[in-house]
C-alpha positions in Angstrom: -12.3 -103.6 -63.8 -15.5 -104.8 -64.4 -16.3 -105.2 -60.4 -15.0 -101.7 -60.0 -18.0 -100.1 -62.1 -20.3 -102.1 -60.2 -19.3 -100.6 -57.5 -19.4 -97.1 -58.6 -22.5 -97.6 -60.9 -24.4 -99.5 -57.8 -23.3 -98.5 -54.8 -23.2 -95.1 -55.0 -25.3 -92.0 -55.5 -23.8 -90.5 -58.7 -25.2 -87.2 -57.8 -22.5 -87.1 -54.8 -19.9 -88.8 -56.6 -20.2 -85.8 -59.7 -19.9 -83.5 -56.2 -16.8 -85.3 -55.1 -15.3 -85.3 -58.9 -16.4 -81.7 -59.5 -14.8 -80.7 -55.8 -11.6 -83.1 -57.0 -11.1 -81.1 -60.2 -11.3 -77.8 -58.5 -9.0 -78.9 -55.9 -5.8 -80.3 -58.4 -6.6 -77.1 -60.9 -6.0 -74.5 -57.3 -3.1 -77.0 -56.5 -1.5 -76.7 -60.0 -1.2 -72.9 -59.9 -0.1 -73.2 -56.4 2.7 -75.8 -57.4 3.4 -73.6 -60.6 4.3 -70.8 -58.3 6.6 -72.9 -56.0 8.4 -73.6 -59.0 9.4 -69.9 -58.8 10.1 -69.2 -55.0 13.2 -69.4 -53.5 14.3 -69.7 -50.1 11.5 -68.9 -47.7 8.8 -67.6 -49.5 9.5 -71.2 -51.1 8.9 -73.0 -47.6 5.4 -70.8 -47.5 4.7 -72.1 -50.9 5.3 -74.9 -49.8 3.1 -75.4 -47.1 0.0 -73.7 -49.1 0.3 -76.1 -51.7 0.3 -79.3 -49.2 -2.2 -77.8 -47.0 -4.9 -77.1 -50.2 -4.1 -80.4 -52.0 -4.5 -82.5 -49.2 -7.8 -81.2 -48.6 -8.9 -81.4 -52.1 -8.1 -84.7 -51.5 -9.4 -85.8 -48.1 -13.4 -84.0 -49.3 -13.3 -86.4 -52.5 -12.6 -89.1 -50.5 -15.2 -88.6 -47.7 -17.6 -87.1 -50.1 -17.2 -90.3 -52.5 -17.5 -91.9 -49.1 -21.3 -90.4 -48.1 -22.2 -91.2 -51.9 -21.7 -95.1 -50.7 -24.4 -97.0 -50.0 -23.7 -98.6 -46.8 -25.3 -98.0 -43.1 -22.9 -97.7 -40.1 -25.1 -97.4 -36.9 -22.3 -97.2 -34.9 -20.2 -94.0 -37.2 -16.8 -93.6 -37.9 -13.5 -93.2 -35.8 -12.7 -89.1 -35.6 -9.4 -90.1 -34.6 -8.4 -92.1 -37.4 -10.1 -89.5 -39.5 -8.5 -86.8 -38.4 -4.9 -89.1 -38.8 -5.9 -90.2 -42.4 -5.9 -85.6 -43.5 -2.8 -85.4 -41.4 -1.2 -88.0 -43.1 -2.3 -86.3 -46.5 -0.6 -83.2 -45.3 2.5 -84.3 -44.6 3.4 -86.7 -47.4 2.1 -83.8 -49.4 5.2 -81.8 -48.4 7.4 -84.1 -50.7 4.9 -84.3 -53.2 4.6 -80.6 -53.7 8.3 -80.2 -53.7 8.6 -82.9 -56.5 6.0 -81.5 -58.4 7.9 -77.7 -58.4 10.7 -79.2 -59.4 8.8 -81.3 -62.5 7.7 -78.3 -63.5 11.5 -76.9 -64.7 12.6 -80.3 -65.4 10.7 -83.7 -66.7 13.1 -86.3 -65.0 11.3 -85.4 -61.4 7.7 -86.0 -63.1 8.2 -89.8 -61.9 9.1 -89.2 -58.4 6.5 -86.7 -58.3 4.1 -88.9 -59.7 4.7 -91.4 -57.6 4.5 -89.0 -54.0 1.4 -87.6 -55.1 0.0 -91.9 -55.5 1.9 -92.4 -51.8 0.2 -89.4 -50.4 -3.2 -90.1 -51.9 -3.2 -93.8 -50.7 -2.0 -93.4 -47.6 -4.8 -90.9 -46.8 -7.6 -92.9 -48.6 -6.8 -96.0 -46.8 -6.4 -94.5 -42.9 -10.0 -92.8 -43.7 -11.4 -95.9 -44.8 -10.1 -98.0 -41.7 -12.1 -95.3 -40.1 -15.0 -97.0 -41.0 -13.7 -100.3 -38.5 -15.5 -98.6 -35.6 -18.8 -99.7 -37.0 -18.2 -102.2 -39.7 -16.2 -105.4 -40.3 -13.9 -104.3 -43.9 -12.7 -107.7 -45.7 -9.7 -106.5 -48.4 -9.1 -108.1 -51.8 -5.3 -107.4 -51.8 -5.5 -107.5 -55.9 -7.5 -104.7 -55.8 -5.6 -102.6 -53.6 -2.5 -103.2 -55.3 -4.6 -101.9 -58.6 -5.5 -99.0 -57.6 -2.5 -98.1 -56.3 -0.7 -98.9 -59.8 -3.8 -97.1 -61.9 -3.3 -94.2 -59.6 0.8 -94.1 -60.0 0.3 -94.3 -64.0 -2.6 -91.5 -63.8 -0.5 -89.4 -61.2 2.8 -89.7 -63.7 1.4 -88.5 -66.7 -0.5 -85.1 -65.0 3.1 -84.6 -63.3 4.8 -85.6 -67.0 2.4 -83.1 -68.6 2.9 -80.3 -65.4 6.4 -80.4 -66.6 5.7 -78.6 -70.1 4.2 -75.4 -69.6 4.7 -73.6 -72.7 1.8 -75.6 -74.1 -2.1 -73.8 -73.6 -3.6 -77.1 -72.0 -0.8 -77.8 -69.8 -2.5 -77.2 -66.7 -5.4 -78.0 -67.2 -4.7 -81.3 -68.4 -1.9 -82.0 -65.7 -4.9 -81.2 -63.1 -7.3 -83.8 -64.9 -5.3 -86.1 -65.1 -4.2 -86.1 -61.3 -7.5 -85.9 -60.2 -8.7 -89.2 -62.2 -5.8 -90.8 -60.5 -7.2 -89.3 -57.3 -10.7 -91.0 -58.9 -9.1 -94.2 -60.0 -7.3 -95.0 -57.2 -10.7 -94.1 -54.5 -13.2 -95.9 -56.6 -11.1 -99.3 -57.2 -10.0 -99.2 -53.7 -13.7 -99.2 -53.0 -14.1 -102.2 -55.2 -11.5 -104.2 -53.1 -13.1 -104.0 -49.6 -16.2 -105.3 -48.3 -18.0 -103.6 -45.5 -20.3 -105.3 -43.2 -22.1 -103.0 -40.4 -22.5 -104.7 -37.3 -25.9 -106.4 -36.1 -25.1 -106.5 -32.8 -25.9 -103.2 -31.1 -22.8 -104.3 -28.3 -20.3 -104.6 -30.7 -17.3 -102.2 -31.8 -17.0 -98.5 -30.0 -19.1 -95.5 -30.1 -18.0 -93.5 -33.2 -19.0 -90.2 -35.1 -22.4 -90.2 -36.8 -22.8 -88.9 -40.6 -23.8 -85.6 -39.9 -20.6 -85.3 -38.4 -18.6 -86.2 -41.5 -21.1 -84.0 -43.8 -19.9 -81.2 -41.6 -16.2 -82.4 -42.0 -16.7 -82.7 -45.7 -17.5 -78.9 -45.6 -15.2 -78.0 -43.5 -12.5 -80.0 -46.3 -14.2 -78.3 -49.1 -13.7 -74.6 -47.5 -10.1 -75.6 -46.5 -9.7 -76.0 -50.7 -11.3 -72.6 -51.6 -9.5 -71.1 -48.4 -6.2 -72.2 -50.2 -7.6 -70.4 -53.3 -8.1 -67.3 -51.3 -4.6 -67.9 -50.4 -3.2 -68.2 -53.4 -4.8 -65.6 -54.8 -4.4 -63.3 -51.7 -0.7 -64.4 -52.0 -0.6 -62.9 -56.1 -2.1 -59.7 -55.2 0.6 -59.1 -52.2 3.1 -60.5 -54.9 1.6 -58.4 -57.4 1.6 -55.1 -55.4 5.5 -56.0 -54.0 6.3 -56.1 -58.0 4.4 -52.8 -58.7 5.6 -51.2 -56.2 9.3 -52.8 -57.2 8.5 -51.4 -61.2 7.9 -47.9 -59.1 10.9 -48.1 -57.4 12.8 -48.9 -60.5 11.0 -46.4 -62.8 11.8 -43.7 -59.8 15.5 -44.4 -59.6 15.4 -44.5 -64.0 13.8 -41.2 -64.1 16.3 -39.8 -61.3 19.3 -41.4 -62.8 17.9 -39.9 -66.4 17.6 -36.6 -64.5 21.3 -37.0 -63.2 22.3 -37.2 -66.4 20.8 -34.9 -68.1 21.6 -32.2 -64.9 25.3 -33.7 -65.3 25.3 -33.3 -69.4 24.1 -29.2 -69.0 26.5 -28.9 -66.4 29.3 -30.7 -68.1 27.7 -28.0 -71.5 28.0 -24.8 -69.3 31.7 -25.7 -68.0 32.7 -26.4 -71.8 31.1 -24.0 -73.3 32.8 -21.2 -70.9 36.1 -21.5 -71.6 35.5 -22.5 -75.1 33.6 -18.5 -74.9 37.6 -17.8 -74.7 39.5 -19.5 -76.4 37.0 -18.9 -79.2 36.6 -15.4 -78.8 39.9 -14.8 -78.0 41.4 -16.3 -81.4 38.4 -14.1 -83.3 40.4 -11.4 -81.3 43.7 -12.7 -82.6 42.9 -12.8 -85.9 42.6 -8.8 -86.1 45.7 -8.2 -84.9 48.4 -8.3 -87.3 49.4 -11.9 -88.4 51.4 -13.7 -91.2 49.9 -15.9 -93.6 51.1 -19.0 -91.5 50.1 -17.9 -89.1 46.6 -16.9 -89.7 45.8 -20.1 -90.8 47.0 -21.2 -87.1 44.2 -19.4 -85.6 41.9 -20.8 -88.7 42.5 -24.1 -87.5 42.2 -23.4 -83.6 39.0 -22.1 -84.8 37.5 -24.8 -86.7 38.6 -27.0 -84.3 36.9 -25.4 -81.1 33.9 -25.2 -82.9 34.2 -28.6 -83.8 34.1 -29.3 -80.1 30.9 -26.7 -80.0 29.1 -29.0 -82.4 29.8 -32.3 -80.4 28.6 -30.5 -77.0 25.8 -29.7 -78.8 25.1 -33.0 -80.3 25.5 -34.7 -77.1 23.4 -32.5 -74.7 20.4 -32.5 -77.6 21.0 -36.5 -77.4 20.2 -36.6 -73.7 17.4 -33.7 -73.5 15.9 -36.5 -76.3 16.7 -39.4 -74.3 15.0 -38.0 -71.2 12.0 -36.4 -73.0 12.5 -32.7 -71.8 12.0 -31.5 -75.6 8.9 -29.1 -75.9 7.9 -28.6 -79.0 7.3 -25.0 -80.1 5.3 -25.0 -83.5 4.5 -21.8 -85.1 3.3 -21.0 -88.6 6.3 -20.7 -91.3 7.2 -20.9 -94.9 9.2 -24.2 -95.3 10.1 -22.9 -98.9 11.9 -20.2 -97.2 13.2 -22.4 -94.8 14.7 -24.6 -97.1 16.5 -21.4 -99.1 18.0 -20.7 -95.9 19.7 -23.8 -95.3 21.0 -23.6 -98.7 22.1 -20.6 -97.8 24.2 -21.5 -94.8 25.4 -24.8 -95.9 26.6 -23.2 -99.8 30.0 -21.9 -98.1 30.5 -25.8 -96.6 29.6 -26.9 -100.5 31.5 -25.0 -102.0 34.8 -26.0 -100.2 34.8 -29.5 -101.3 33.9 -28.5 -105.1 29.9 -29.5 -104.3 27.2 -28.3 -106.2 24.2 -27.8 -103.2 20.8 -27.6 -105.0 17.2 -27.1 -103.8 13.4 -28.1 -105.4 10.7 -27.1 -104.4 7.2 -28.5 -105.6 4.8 -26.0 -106.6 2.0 -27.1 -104.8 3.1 -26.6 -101.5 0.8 -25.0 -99.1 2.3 -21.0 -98.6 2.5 -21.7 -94.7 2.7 -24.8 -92.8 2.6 -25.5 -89.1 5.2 -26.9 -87.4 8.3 -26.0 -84.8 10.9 -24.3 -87.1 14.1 -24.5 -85.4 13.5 -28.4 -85.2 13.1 -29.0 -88.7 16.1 -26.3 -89.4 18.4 -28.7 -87.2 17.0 -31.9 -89.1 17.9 -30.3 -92.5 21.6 -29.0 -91.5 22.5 -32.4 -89.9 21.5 -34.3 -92.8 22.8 -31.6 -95.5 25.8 -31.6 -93.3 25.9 -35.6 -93.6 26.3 -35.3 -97.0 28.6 -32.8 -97.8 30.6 -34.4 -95.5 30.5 -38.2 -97.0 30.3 -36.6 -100.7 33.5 -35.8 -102.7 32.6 -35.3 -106.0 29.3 -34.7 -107.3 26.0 -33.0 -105.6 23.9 -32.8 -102.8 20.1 -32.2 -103.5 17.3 -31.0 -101.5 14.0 -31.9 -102.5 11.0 -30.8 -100.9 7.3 -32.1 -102.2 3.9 -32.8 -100.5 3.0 -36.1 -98.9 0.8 -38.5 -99.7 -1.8 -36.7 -97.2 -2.8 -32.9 -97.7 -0.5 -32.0 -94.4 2.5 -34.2 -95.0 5.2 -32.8 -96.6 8.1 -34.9 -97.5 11.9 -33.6 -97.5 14.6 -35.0 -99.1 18.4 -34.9 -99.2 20.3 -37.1 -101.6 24.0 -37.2 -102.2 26.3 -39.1 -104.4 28.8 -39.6 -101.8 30.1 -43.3 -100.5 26.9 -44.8 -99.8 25.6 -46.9 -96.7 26.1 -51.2 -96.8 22.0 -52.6 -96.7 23.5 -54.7 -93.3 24.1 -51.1 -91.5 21.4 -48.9 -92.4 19.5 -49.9 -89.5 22.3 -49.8 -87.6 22.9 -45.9 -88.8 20.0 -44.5 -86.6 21.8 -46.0 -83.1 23.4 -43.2 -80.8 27.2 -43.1 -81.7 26.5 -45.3 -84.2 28.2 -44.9 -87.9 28.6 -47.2 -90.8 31.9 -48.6 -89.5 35.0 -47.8 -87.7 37.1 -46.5 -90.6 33.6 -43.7 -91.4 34.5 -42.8 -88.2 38.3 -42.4 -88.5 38.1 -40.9 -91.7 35.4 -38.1 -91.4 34.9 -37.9 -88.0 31.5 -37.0 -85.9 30.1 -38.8 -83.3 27.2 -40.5 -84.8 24.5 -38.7 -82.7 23.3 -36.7 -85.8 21.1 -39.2 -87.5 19.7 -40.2 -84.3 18.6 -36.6 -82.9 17.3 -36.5 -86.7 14.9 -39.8 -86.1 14.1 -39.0 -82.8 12.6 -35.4 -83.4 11.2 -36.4 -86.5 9.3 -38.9 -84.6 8.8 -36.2 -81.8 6.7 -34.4 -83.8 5.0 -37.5 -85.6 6.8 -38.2 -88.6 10.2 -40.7 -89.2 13.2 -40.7 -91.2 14.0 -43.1 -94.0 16.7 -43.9 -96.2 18.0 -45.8 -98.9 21.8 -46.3 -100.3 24.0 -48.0 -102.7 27.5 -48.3 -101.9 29.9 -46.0 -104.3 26.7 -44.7 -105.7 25.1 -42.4 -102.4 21.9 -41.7 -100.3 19.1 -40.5 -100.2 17.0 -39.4 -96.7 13.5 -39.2 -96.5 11.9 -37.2 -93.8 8.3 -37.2 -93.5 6.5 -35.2 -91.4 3.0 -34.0 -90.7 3.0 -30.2 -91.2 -0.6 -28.7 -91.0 -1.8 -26.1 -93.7 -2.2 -22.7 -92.6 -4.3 -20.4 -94.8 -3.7 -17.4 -93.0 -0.1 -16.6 -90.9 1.5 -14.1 -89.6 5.3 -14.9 -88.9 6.7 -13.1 -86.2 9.6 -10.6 -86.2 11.5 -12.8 -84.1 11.0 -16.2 -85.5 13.9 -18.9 -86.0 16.1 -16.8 -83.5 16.8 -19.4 -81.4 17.3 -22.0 -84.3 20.1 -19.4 -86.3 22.0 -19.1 -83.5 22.2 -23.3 -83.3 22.9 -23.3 -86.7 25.9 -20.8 -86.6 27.5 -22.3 -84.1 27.3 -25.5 -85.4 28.1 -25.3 -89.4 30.0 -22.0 -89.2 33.6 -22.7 -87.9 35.0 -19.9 -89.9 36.1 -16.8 -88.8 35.1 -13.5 -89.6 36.9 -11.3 -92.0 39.3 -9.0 -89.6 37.2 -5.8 -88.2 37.2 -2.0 -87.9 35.4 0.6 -85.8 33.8 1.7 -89.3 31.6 -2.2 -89.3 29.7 -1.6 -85.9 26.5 0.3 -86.0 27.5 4.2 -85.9 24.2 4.3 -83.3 25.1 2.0 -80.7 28.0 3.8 -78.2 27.6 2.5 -74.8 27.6 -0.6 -73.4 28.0 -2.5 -70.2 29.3 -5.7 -70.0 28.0 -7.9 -66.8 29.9 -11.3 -66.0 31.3 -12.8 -63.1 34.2 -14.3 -65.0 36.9 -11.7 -66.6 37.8 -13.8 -69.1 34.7 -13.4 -70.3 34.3 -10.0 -70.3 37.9 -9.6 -72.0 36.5 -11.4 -74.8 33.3 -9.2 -75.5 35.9 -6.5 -75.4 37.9 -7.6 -77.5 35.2 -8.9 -80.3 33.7 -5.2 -80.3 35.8 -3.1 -82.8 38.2 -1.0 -80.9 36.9 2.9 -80.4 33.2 2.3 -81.6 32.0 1.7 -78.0 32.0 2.8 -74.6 32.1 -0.5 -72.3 32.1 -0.6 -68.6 31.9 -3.3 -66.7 30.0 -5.2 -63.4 31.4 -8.5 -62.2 27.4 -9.4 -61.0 24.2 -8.9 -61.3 23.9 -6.0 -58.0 26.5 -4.0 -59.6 24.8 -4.1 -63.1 22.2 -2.3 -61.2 23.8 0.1 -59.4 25.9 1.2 -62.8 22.5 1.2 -64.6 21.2 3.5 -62.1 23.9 5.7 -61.5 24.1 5.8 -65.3 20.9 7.1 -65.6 21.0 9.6 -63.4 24.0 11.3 -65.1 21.8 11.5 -68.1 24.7 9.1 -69.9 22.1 5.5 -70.3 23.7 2.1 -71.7 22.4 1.8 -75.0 22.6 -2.5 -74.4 23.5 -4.5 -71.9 25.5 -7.8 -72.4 24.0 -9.8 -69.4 25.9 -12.7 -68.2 23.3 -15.3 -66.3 24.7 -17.2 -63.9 26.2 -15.1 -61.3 27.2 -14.6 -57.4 25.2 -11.9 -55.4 22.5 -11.6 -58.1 22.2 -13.5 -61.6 21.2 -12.3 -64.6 17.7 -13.1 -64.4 17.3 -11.4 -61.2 19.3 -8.5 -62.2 17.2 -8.0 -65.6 13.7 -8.3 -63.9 15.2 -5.4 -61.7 16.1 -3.1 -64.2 12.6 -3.7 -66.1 10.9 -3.1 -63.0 12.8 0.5 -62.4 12.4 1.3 -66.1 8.8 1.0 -65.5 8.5 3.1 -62.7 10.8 5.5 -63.4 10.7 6.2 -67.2 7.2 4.8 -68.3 7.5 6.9 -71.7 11.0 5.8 -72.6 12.2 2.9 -74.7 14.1 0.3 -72.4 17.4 -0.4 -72.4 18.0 -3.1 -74.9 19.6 -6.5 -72.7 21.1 -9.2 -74.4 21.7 -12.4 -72.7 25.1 -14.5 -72.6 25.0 -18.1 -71.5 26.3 -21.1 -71.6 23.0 -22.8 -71.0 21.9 -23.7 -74.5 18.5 -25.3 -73.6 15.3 -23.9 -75.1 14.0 -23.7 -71.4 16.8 -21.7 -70.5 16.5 -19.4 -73.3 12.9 -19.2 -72.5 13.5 -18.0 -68.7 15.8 -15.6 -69.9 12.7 -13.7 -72.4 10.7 -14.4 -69.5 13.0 -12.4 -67.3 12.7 -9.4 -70.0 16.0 -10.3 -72.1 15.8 -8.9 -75.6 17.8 -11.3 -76.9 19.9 -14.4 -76.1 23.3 -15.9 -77.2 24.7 -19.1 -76.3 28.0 -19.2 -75.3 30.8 -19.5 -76.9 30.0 -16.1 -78.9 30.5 -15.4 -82.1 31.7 -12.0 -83.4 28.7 -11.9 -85.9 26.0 -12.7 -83.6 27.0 -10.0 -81.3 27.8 -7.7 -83.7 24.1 -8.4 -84.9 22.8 -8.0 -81.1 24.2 -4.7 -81.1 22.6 -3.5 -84.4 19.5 -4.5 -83.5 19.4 -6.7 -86.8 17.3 -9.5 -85.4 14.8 -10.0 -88.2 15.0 -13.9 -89.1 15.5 -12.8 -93.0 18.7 -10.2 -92.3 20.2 -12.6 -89.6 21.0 -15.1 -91.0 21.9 -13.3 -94.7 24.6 -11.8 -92.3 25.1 -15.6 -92.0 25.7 -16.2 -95.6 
């Protein structure tokens, strides 16, 4: 040992040998990540890997060892052998092959970090010792066997532990430490293997063979040392093509997510419309039914056919909102409102619910509530009647509450709904908030649903930057918390129309009762002639029959063109429709294109006269939909299957948010 730092202390320039160090260092740290990477490739990308890693170690290798060489006092006038130099960085390369591949595989698994450790020695020895017989061409080299059998163990202990710590890279200093370590094995192994050889230059000028002078090995020690940062170039060029392949992988997989979301979501409206039509009939039809004549028995036949299609209405609804959440294609439409009122109203259409089951349904309102809030009114209307509607239907005995207060902050308001109905277990109340999720399978045998309520709550109360909460005891009930951010308004205007769109959800949804049997005397005496437009004659059997018989004068078009022509033709016999029940998907011409038509003739031809009132049916229940009707130049829109009560209200012209949805009461 101690001859060894003689030989480093005082035969060698330490200014070089802190170059070869600092150039060995670099080298193993480049090789790690390289040999870290290999651990991940397979097949062959792995072979490229491969290759890299050899390539970049072994020149790390070969410029420490040749620029620990030039740092060594000696004088060779006759140079080195190129050709055993250029052997002694092939041989590096090629036992670097094994040693790379034993080093990917310590990286995944700690029993390789011996044969690893011991490749890397091989590789590293073999190399130092062909470059050093190099030096033969000019010098007589005497070996102290001890020596070389030292360094080759000091290296092999060195080389184990960097390959032992390689294998554990969850810790921080993994790498790091694995490439110091294997680089003072590369130092150990060099500097005692210069302590075992002597080098005498020859004195005769005759002897030994022409050889490569210095500068020649300075140039090749450069060349070594760009051959190391050109593997870094590598490797780094190698992440970025790696990198963009991923990204542009992520793309691809975020492309076919949003198309396969957009699939669904075209699949779940289209799956709505073809439900919802003939649910139009056999709803509308049993409304029919139950004006005709009927025993007790068997009214409460049709009562229960009823109930049950509408029960089908809700779950359509439930699942279409579910997916327009799930694919974000929810716009919010806020507007300035009185969430005292709104409140009321659910009250309102809930009480009839309540009452059923012997509930008592109460409301509170805080006095210091702003008058007006800001906030989309239909979305808050559906979070209140799924969660009143929750716990009516979990409640028997008892009360539901609804409590509404202001937040902590000046625009947060908070609502609550309380029951004392069965109560939620503390191990699913998390679980509560998870699409067709409910408390367990017997909730769901028992009451029914399919636990997408609570989740469409959560999600548009997150929508529009608030969250639900809640908090249960078993036998004793629930309470929901919803908080939301509702901005003060000190000055609003509510429009005529507002909470249209949100009524007609809530009627379909919580009303599955049907109307009271009908005469001509309930219609409005001023509405007398109406055309019905719809492609389907079912349908327009069932408008028919909803209207009370001998109040109006119907006619019909089976599309769009004909609605035109009848309106027209109408017109000029001085006998104008009064409203037009407007079907919107149809052959020849839709309702949209059929509506923009009669607007644009109305215009032009009777400027001063108030337009024919059109009323949309669809079975396209989403807000966009509804929109591109208005947008068309539709008074009105009702989602299909109808309800004798919302038409009835279409054609009375009652659409003022207050009287609609009394009517509902």
């Amino acid at each position: 040992m101690l001859t060894a730092y003689t030989c480093l202390v005082e035969e060698h320039d330490w200014r070089l040998v802190a170059a070869a160090l600092a150039i060995c260092i670099v080298g193993c740290v480049i090789s790690t990540a390289l040999w870290e990477k290999l651990a991940r490739k397979k097949g062959s990308q792995r072979a490229v890997w491969v290759g890299l890693a050899a390539f970049t170690a072994a020149a790390s290798i070969w410029a420490t060892h040749f620029i620990a060489m030039l740092a060594y006092d000696v004088r060779l006038e006759r140079g080195i052998s190129f050709p055993l130099t250029a052997l002694s960085f092939a041989v590096a390369v090629v036992l670097m092959v094994p040693a790379s591949l034993a080093l990917g595989l310590a990286r995944r698994n700690l029993l390789w970090a011996a044969p690893a450790g011991a490749t890397f020695t091989v590789a590293v020895a073999a190399m130092h010792y062909t470059g050093m017989a190099a030096y033969q061409t000019g010098a007589w080299l005497l070996w102290d066997l001890r020596y070389v059998a030292a360094s080759v163990i000091a290296g092999s202990v060195l080389s184990v532990a960097g390959a032992a710590l390689f294998a554990y890279p969850h810790l921080w200093f993994a790498r790091l430490g694995a490439a110091s370590l294997l680089a003072l094995s590369i130092a150990a192994l060099h500097f005692t293997g210069m302590s075992a050889v002597t080098i005498t230059p020859f004195l005769d000028p005759l002897q030994g063979k022409a050889g490569l002078g210095g500068d020649w090995l300075v140039g090749a020690t450069i060349a070594a040392v760009f051959a190391v940062l050109s593997g870094a170039a590598a490797a780094l060029w190698q992440d970025r093509v790696e990198l963009e392949r991923r990204t542009q992988e992520m793309r691809k997989a975020r492309d076919e997510a949003e198309a396969a979301t957009r699939a669904k979501s075209f699949f779940l409206a289209k799956m709505s419309h073809e439900l919802r039509t003939p649910l139009n009939g056999v709803l509308g039809l049993t409304q029919a039914l139950n004006d005709t004549p009927l025993r007790d028995d068997q009214r409460e036949l049709v009562a229960t056919i009823f109930a049950s299609g509408h029960a089908l209405v809700a779950i359509v609804n439930d699942i279409l909102d579910a997916a327009r959440i799930n694919a974000k294609g929810i716009v919010l439409d806020p507007a300035p409102f009185r969430i005292d009122a709104l409140v009321d109203d659910v009250v309102r259409l809930m009480a009839g619910q309540a009452q059923a089951k012997g509930l008592r349904l109460e409301a509170t309102t805080s006095p210091d509530l702003p008058a007006f809030v800001l906030g989309d009114t239909a979305r808050i209307r559906q979070i209140l009647l799924n969660l009143v509607g929750n716990a009516i239907k979990f409640t028997e005995v008892g009360v539901v509450r609804i409590d509404l207060r202001q937040g902590s902050g000046r625009d947060t308001v908070v609502l609550t709904v309380s029951d004392t109905g069965i109560g939620i277990p503390a191990d699913k109340q998390a679980a509560i908030f998870a699409p067709f999720a409910q408390a367990d399978d017997s909730t769901t045998r028992r009451f029914g649903g399919t636990g997408l309520g609570l989740t469409i709550c959560r999600e548009l109360a997150r929508l529009m930057g608030g969250n639900v909460e809640v908090e249960s005891t078993p036998d004793s009930g629930t309470t929901f918390r919803v908080r939301l951010p509702l901005p003060q308004v000190e000055q609003a205007s509510i429009p005529q129309n507002a909470g249209r769109d949100a009524a007609c959800d809530a009627r379909d949804t919580h009303s599955p009762k049907l109307s009271e049997p009908v005469s001509a005397t309930d219609a409005p005496a001023r509405i007398k002639r109406v055309l019905v437009v719809d492609d389907m004659r079912l349908n327009r059997i069932v408008v028919r029959r909803l209207l009370p018989a001998g109040s109006f004068e119907i006619e019909e078009a089976e599309n769009g063109q004909l609605a035109c022509n009848a309106v027209a033709q109408a017109r000029v016999e001085g006998r104008p429709f009064d409203v037009i029940l407007m079907d919107v998907s149809m052959p020849v011409m839709d309702g949209l294109a059929a509506t923009a038509a009669i607007r644009d003739a109305e215009r032009l031809l009777i400027p001063d006269n108030a337009p024919v009132r059109i009323v949309g049916l669809t079975a396209h229940a989403a807000p966009e939909d509804q929109a591109r009707c208005r947008a068309a130049g539709m008074d009105e829109v009702l989602t299909k299957p109808v309800h004798r009560d919302g038409l009835l209200d279409a054609l009375g012209d009652r659409v003022s948010h207050v009287a609609y949805e009394t009517d509902l009461a």
